[in-house]
Every structure is written in structure tokens, then in C-alpha cells.
Steps between C-alpha positions, in 0.01 A plus 500: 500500500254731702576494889160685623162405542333761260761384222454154514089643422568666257727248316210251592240683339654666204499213252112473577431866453685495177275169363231705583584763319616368203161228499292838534693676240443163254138498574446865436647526170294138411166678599545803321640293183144341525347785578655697186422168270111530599480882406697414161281190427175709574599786283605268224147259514310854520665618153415159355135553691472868261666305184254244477188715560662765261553229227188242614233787615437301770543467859824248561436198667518514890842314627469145682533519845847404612327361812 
């Protein structure tokens, strides 16, 4: 068990610094998930976008608001 002052700290603090890391770790790799899943869905509706004007010769419909 730790005798001193600035040991007793650290073992205070250390299981809250490694939460902290590991919930900033978790949320990091959540937002760029989402972040990669946007760029994928937006390159995928703007290849449907070109397919149906290619195959309609006219503009697509604009998308509904997610709002």
C-alpha cells in the first residue's frame, strides 16, 4: 500500500485519468465512424443523383429535409 502523500495521489487519481481516456478514445473512434458513414452515404446518393439524370434526363428530385 503507498506510504507517501504524492502516492496515495496518484493511486487516487489514476483510475479517473484512465476512464477518461478510454471514454475519449470511445468517442473518437464513434465520431469519425459517423463521420466516415456521411462521406460514404454522400458519395453513394451523388452516383444515384448522375444515374437517374443519365437514365431520366432530368434533374433528380431534391432530398427531404432530415430536419
Amino acid at each position: 500500500m503507498p506510504h507517501g502523500v504524492v502516492t496515495g495521489v496518484i493511486f487516487a487519481l489514476t483510475p479517473t485519468v484512465v476512464v477518461g481516456l478510454i471514454f475519449w478514445f470511445v468517442m473518437r473512434a464513434i465520431m469519425r465512424a459517423d463521420r466516415s458513414e456521411r462521406a460514404a452515404y454522400a458519395k453513394v446518393e451523388a452516383e444515384e443523383r448522375a444515374r437517374f439524370e443519365r437514365e431520366h434526363g432530368v434533374p433528380a428530385p431534391a432530398p427531404a429535409s432530415a430536419e
